[in-house]
C-alpha positions as CSV (number, residue, x, y, z in Angstrom):
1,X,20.6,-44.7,1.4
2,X,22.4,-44.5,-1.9
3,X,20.6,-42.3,-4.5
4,X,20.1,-45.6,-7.0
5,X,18.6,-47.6,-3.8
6,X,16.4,-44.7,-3.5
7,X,15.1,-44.4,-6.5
8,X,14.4,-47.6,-7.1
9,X,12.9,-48.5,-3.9
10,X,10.5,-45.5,-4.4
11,X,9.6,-46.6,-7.5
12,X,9.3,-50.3,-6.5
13,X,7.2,-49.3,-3.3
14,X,5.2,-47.1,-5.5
15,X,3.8,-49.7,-7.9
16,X,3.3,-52.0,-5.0
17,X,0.9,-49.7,-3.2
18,X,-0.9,-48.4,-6.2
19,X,-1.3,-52.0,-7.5
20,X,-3.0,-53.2,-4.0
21,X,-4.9,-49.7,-4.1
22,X,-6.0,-50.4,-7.6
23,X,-7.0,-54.1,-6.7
24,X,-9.1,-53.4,-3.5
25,X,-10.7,-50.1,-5.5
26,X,-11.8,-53.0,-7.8
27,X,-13.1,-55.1,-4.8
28,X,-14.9,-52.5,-3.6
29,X,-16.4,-51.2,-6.4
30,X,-17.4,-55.0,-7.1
31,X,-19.5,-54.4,-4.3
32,X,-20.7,-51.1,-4.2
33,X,-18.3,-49.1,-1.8
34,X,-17.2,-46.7,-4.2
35,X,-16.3,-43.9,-2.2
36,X,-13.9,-46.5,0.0
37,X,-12.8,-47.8,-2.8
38,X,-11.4,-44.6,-3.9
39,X,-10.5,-43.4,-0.8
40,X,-8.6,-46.9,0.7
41,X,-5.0,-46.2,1.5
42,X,-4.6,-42.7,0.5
43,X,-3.0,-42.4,3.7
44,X,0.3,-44.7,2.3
45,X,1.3,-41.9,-0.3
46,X,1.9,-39.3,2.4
47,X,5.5,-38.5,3.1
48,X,4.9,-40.2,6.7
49,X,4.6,-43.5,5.3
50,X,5.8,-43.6,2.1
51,X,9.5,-42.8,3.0
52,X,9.2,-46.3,5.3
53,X,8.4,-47.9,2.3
54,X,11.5,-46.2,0.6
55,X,13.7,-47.2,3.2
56,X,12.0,-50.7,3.7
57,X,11.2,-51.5,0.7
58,X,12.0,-55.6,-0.3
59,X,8.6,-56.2,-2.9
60,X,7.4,-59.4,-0.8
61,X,6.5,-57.9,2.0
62,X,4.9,-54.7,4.0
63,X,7.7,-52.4,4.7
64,X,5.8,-51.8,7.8
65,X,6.9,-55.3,9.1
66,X,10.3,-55.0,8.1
67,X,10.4,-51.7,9.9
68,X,9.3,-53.0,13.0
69,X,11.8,-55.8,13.1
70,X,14.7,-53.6,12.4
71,X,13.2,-50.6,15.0
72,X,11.0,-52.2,17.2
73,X,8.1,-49.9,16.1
74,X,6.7,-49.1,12.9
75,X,5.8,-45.2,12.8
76,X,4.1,-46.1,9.3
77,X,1.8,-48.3,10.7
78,X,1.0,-46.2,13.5
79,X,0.3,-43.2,11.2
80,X,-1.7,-45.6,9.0
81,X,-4.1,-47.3,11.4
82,X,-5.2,-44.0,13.2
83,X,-6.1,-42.8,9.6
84,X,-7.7,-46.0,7.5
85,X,-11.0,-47.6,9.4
86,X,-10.4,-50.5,7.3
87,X,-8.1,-51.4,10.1
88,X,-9.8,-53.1,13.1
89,X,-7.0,-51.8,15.2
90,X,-8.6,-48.4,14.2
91,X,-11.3,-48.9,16.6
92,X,-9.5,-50.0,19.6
93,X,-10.9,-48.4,22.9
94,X,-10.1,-48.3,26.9
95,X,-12.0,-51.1,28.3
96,X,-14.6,-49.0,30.7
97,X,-14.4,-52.2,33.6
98,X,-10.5,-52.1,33.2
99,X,-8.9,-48.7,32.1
100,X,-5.6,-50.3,31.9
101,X,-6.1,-52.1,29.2
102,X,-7.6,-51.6,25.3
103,X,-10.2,-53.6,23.8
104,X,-11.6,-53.7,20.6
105,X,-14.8,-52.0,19.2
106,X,-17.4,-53.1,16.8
107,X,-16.7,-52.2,13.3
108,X,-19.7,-51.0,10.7
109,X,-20.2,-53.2,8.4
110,X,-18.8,-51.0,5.3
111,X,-15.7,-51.2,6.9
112,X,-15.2,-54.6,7.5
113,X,-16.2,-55.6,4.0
114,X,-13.5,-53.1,3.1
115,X,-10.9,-55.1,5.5
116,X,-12.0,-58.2,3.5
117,X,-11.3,-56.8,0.3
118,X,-7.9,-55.3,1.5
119,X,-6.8,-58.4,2.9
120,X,-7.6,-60.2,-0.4
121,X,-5.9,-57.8,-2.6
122,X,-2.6,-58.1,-0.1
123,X,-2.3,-62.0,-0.7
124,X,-2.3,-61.4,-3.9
125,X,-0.4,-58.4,-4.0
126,X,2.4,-60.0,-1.8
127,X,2.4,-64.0,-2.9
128,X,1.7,-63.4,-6.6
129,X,1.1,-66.8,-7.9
130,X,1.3,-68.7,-4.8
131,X,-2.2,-67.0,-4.0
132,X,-5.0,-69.2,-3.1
133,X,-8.2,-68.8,-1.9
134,X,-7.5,-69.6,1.7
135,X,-4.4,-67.0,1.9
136,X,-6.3,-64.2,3.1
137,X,-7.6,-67.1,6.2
138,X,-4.2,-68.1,6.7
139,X,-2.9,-64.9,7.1
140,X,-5.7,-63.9,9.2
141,X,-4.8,-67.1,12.3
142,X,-2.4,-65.9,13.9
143,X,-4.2,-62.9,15.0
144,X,-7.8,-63.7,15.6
145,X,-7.5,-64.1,18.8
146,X,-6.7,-60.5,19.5
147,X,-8.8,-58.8,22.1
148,X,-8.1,-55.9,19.8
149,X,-11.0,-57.4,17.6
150,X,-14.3,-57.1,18.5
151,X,-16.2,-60.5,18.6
152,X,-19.1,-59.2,16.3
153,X,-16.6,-57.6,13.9
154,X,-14.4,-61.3,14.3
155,X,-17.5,-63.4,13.2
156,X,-17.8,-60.9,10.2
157,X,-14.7,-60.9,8.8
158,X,-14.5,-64.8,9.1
159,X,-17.7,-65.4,8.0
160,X,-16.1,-63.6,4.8
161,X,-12.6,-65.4,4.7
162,X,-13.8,-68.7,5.2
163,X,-16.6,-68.2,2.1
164,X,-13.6,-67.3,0.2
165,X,-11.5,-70.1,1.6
166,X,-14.5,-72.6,0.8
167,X,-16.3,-71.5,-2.0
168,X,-13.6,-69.1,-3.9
169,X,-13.8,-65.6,-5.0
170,X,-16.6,-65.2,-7.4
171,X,-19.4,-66.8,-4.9
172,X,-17.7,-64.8,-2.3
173,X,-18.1,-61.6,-3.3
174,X,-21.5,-62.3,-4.9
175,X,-22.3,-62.7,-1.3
176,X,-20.7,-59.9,0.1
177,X,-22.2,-57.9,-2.6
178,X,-26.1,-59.0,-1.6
179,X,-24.9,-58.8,2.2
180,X,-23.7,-54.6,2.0
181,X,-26.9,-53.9,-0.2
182,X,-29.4,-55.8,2.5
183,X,-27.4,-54.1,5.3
184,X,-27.5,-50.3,3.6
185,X,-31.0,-50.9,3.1
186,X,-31.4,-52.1,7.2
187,X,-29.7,-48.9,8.0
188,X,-27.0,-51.8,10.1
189,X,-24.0,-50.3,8.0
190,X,-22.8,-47.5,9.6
């Protein structure tokens, strides 16, 4: 890569992480997850994925995807969803009836609200002022039928999409808000 594509990727890539890190910090502190608000994506300024983002780097979308078109893998990706529990592929298991094939795991609570407020902050972090309130749902289709998400941890995150997509942002995470308070308080949030 050319030393001006460099740079400028790098730089580009950099605002775009530490604009969505920014955003779902504000999410969660909106909430009350202030360490994983903090904490969310660290993982994206180490050399193993940042340099992806160098080389990948368009500004519209995850280098990670364009990685894995060009590669057939992404090794960013990879590195990031064994690190961030954010991720429900984080929490994928061997299936104990059938050790041939992986299955997803419930997700704690804290963790999926912070998957909601990562997914949020990426529609708008990626379609600028195209965002609406049911990107983040729309985004979300394709996959949901993934046997790499647990059914519990499925209902929760759409419970939370589809409030957004129905009601907007503001009632949304007023909800969400009440919902991690009532659940720390249950002891159901780890």
């Amino acid at each position: 890569m050319e030393g001006f594509h460099f740079w400028k990727n790098a730089i580009g890539h950099f605002k775009t992480i530490t604009k969505h890190k920014i955003l779902v910090m504000h999410y969660c502190f909106s909430i009350g997850l202030y360490k994983q608000g903090l904490l969310h994506d660290l993982s994206k300024y180490s050399w193993t994925e940042f340099r992806v983002g160098i080389r990948f780097y368009k500004g519209y979308k995850s280098p990670n995807g364009v990685e894995r078109i060009e590669t057939g893998t992404s090794t960013a990706w990879l590195h990031h969803k064994g690190r961030n529990k954010h991720h429900f592929e984080y929490w994928c298991d061997y299936d104990l009836q059938d050790p041939n094939r992986m299955i997803g795991c419930p997700m704690p609570y804290r963790y999926v609200a912070e998957m909601f407020c990562d997914r949020v902050a990426a529609s708008k972090n990626y379609q600028g002022e195209k965002y609406r309130d049911d990107s983040a749902y729309i985004y979300y289709k394709p996959m949901k039928d993934s046997p790499l998400i647990h059914e519990r941890t499925k209902k929760e995150l759409e419970e939370l999409l589809l409030l957004l997509k129905d009601k907007g942002e503001k009632e949304c995470f007023a909800f969400l808000r009440k919902e991690v308070k009532r659940r720390r308080r249950e002891k159901d949030f780890f």
